[in-house]
N, C-alpha and C positions, 0 to 999 in steps of 0.2 A: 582494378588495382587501387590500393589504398594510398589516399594524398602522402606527401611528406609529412606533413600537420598531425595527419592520422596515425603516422605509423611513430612519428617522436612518441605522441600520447600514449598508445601502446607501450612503445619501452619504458618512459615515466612508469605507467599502470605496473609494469612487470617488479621493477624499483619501488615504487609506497609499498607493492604487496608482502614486503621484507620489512615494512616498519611498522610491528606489532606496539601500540601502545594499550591495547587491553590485556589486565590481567589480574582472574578471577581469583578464588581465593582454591586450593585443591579441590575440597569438598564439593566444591558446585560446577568443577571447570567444564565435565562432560558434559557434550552438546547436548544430549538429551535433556539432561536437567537444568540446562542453561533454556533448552527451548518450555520444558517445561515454567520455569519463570515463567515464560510472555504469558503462558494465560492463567495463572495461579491470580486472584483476585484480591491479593495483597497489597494494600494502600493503593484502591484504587476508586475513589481517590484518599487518601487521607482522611482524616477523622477532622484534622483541622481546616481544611480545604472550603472556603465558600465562596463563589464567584458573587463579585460587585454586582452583577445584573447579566439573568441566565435566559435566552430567549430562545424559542423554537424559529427556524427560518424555513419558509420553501420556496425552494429555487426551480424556479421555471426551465422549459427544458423543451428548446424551439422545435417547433415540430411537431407536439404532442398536447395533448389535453393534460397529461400529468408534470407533477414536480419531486426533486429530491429535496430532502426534510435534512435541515444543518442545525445541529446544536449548539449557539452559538454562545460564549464568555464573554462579557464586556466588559473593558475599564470605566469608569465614570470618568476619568480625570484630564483625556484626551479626545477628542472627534474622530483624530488620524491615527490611534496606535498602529506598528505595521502587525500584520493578521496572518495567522497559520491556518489553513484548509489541512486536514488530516482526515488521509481516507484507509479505511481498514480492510484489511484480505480478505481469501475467499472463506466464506462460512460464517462470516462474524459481520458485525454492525458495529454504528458508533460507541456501544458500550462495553466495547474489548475490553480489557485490562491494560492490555500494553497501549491502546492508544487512548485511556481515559490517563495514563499517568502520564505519559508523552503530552498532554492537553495541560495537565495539573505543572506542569515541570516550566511548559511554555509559557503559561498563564500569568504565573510567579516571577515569569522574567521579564513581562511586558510586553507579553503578542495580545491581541484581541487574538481567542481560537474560536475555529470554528468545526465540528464534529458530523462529519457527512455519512450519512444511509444510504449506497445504491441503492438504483433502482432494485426493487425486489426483496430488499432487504431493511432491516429495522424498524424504524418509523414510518420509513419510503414505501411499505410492503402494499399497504392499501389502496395507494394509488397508481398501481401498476398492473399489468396483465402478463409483462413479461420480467428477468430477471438480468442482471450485470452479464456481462463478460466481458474477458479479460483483452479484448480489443476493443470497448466501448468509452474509447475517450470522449469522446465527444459530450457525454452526460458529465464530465469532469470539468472540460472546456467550461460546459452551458454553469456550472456552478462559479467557477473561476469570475466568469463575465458578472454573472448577477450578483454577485459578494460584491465587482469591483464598482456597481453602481451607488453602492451603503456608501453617504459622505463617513459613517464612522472608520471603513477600512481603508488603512494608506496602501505602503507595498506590500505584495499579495507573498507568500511563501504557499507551494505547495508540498504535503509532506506524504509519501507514502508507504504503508507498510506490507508486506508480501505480495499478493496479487496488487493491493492496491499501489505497490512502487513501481510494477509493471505498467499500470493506469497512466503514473504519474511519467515514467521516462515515455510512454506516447505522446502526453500531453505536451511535453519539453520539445519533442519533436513536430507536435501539429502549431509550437509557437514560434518554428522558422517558416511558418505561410500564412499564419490564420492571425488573427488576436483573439489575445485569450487576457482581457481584461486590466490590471495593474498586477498581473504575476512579474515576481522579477527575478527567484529563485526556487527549483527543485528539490527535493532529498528524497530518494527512495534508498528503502532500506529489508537489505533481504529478499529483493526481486527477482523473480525465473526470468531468463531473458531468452532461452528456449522452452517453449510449452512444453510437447511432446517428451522429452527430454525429461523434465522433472515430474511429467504425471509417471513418466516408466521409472524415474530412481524410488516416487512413494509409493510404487505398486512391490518393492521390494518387502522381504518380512520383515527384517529389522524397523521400519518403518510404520509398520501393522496399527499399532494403536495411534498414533496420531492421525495417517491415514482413515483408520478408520473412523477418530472423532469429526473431520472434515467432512467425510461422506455422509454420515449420520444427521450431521449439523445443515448439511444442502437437502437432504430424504427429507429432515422433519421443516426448514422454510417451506417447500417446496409441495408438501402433502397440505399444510394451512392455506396454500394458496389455491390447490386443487376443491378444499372445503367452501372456499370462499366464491370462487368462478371455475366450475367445473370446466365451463366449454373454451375456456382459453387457455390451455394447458395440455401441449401436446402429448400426454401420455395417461395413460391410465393409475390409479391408485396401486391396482395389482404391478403394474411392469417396473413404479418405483422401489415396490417394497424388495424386487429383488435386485438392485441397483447393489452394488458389491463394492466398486471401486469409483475413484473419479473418473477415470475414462468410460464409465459404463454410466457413469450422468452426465457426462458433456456430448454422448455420444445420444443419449435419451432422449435429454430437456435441452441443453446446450444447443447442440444443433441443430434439431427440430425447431427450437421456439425464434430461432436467429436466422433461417433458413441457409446453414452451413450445410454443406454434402455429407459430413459424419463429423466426429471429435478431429480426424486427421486433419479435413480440411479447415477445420475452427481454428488450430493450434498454428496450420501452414500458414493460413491467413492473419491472426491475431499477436502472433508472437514479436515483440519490439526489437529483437537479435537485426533485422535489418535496418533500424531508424536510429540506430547508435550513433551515426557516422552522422547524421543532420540533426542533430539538437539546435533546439532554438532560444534556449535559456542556461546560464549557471547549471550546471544541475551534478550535486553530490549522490555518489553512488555508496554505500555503505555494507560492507557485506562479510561473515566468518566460513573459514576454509574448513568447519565442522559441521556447517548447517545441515541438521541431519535430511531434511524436508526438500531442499534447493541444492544440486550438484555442485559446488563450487571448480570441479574440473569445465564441467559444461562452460558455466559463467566463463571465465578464465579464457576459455579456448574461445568465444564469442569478443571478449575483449583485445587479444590478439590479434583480430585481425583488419582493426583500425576502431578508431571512435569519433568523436567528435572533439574539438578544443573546448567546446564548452564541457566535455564530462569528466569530473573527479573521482576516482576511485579511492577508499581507503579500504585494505582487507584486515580484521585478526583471525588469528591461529583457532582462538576459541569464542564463543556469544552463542554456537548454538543458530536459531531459529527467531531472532527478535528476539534472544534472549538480553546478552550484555551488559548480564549482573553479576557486578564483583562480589560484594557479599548478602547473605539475607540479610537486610538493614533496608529501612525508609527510604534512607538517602541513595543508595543502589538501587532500589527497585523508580526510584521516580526521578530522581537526577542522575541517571545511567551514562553511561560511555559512550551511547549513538547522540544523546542530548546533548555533550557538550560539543562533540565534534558538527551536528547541525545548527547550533548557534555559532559557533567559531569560524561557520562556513559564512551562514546567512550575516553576520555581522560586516562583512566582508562584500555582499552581493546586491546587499538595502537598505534602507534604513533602519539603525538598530533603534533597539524601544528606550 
């Protein structure tokens, strides 16, 4: 049974999800083309955009011979700016769109950012044999920790987007037992908080092409890696080429490479729907009741049924997928609606810059 604590939060949750303050212009409102935004590569970054001093980082990752690769921004003018960790969803690496302007937006306002590659992905790809999944905090954690040894990072922000806000509400939860470095605030944005659940709403057809850009996007990481070490990769070239859906790669390479019992047991086991209720940090939850990619009923009915005092929920009506561009302009695509509400959070939860 869900505490007192949990179930006020709850009704709160039920009450914000009535305070729609995003609101796009007609033209763009549908979620489609609002999700389309997040990965249209518009001002990203800016033309005018040059960071003071841009360094490659790798973060150690206990346990392992390998490290995840952080792109990191630095002010010159402070030791301690406080620091935004931004990790990106599934299929994509530090050079998304929506989290290079999400970095350009932060940057401009005085975080040190930092641009993180799972394991298997991006810059990280090389030095891995296996790839992310969506219960693998602990490589988030091991980033958190080694950012928070850099005397230049003060209070740590972690921010995430799709799968990677899934990443991040683990991590919120493994910081009510573990330490997880100078984190002092969460944001994910656009988070499955049921697996299973959202891989069966994007196995629908209206869904078709984004889905199918995701699975394409995991086929072709996934084949460079099989080029590169054949014998660490539990499937053959032919069995991914026929790889169709996300459940028919998690169920492949997912499961296989993580030794999970299939996709089912991955999703039963991986999915953050149970660790709502023990967060260990601030942690803002951000999310639109159109996202075409992420069920917002699921979400919804997963929030009902208790959370944590530390989890904020803000819903709108419309954003789409990471979309939350009002209009095509510079200033919507890089200073968006989720940006202002995770600084208005984080200013509130750390030190502001």
């Amino acid at each position: 049974m869900a505490s007192r604590a949990a179930l006020a939060i709850s009704t709160s949750f039920m009450s914000d999800a009535r305070m729609d303050s995003f609101f796009p212009a007609p033209t763009i409102a549908h979620g489609w083309v609002q999700t389309l935004g997040a990965a249209v590569p518009f001002w990203a970054p800016p033309g005018y955009f040059a960071p003071q001093v841009s360094e490659r980082l790798r973060l150690a990752v206990p346990g392992t011979a390998s490290a995840l690769h952080g792109h990191a921004w630095w002010h010159r003018d402070s030791v301690d700016h406080p620091t935004a960790l931004l990790v990106h969803g599934v299929g994509g690496s530090a050079e998304a769109a929506y989290l290079v302007r999400a970095a350009v937006a932060l940057y401009d306002a005085g975080y040190h950012v930092v641009r993180l590659d799972l394991r298997g992905a991006g810059t990280s790809a090389d030095e891995w044999d296996t790839r992310y999944h969506a219960g693998l905090s602990s490589d988030v954690v091991a980033a958190c920790n080694e950012l928070s040894r850099d005397r230049r990072v003060g209070d740590l922000a972690l921010i995430g987007f799709s799968l990677g806000g899934h990443l991040s509400l683990h991590v919120s939860a493994d910081a009510a037992t573990m330490s997880v470095g100078n984190l002092k605030a969460v944001v994910a944005l656009a988070a499955p908080v049921e697996l299973a659940a959202t891989v069966k709403y994007l196995a629908r057809p209206a869904a078709l092409p984004f889905h199918g850009f995701v699975v394409v996007s995991l086929v072709a990481q996934t084949l460079e890696m099989i080029e590169q070490r054949p014998d660490m990769i539990p499937c053959t070239r032919k069995e991914l080429l026929r790889v169709r859906s996300l459940w028919d790669y998690d169920e492949l390479v997912v499961a296989r490479m993580h030794a999970f019992l299939g996709a089912r047991d991955y999703y039963e086991r991986s999915s953050v729907a149970p660790r709502l209720s023990t967060l260990g940090r601030p942690t803002l939850f951000l999310y639109a009741a159109d996202d075409p990619m992420v069920p917002a009923a699921v979400t919804e009915a997963v929030l009902a049924r208790g959370v944590s005092a530390n989890l904020h929920v803000e819903k709108t009506e419309r954003g789409g997928h990471l979309g939350w561009v009002a209009r095509p302009d510079r200033e919507s695509f890089v200073r968006s609606w989720p940006i202002a509400r995770m600084q208005h959070f984080l200013s509130s939860n750390m030190r502001s810059p």
